[in-house]
N, C-alpha and C positions, 0 to 999 in steps of 0.2 A: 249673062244675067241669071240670077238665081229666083226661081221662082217658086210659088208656094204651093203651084201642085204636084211640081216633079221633088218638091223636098230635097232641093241640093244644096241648102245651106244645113244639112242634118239636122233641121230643127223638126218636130213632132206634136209641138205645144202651138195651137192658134184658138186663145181662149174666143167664146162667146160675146157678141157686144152687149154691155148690162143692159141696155133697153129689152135688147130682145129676151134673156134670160130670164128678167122681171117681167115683161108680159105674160108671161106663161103660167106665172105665180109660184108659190113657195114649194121647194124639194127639200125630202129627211138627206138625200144622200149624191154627192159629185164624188163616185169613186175616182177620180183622174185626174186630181187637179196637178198644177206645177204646186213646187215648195212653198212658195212666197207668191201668193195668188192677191191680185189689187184689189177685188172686191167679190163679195160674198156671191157662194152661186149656189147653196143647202147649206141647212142647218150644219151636218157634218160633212167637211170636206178632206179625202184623204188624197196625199198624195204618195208616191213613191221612195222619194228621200226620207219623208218623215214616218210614214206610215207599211212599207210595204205594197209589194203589189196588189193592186184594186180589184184586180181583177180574181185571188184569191182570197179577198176578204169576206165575210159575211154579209151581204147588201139588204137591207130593208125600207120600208116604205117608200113611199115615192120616189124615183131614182133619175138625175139631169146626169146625159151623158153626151158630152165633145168628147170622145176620145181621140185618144192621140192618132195624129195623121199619118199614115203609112202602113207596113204591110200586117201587122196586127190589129189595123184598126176592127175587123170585123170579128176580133175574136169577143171583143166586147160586148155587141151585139147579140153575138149566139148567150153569152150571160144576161140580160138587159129583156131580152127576146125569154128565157127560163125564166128569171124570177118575176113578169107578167108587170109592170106597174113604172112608169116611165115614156120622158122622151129623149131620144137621141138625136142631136144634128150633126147630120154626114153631107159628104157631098152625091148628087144626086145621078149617081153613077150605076144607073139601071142595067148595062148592059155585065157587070161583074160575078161574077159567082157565087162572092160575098153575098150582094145586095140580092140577087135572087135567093140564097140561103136563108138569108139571115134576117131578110127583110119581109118579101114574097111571100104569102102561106102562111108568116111569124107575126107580122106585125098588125094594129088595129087598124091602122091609119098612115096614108105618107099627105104630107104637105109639101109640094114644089114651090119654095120660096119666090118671089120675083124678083129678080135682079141677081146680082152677087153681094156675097157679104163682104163687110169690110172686118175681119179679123182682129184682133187685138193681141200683140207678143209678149211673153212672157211677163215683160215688165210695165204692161198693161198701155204704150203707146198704139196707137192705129198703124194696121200694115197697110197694103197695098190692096186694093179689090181681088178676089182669088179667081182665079181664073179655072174655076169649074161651077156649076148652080150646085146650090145647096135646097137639100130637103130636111124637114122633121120628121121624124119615127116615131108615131105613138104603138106604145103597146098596153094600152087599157083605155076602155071608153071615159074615165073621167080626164082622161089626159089628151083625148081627140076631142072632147066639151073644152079642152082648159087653150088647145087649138082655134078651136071654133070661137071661142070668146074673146080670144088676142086677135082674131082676124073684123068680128063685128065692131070690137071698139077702135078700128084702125090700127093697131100698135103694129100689125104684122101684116102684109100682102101676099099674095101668092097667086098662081097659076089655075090651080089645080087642089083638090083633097080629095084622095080618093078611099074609102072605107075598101077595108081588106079583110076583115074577119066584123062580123056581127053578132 
């Protein structure tokens, strides 16, 4: 069986579910989207086919980042983590070197999600539940307030928020 954390079907794309991406409220920038993306997740969304790597692009104002699943995911991060303004949803894989990096010491705020998410694929069908928890990554207080305000009006659960820089 192929599954979505060991990425054995080589896929790297497991978009955001729009609830949860619209809880959050409105991003200038999703460096990483697929080509042909089902619904809107920032004003500008690039992706690789169409635009170039994202991760070399010029990134401004508020920045939504799913990056791609696997072994670059945390280079994203270290970018996302630099340009200060932003959230990232990873999986909440505390023990990695990545997430110590790039997360630890960098980030404003981690959200531990409750439950698993349920992924959506490329062509914007529901996968299967992911079989690892997922966290939010704020790195700037209006984006750990834009956390806190998707969790008071219920849109989003979680575990845990724990303030990491102040």
């Amino acid at each position: 069986m192929k599954t979505f954390n060991t990425n054995t079907a080589n896929c790297d794309t497991w978009l955001t579910p729009p609830a949860l991406i619209n809880s959050l409220g409105e991003f200038d920038l999703d460096p990483c989207c697929p080509e042909k993306m089902p619904w809107s997740t920032a004003k500008k969304m690039l992706s690789r086919e169409r635009d170039g790597d994202g991760l070399t692009a010029e990134w401004s104002g508020r920045v939504w980042c799913n990056p791609p699943y696997g072994r670059e995911a945390f280079k994203w991060l270290a970018k996302l983590a630099k340009h200060g303004r932003g959230i990232a949803l990873i999986f909440a894989r505390t023990d990695t070197k990545g997430f110590q990096q790039h997360v630890l010491g960098k980030a404003h705020c981690v959200f531990f999600l409750a439950g698993r998410i349920r992924f959506h694929r490329a062509d914007g069908t529901q996968a299967d539940t992911a079989n690892a928890p997922s966290c939010l990554v704020s790195y700037s207080p209006a984006d750990t307030g834009a956390i806190f305000n998707a969790v008071q009006r219920g849109d989003i659960s979680g575990t845990a928020c724990f303030p990491l820089n102040f």
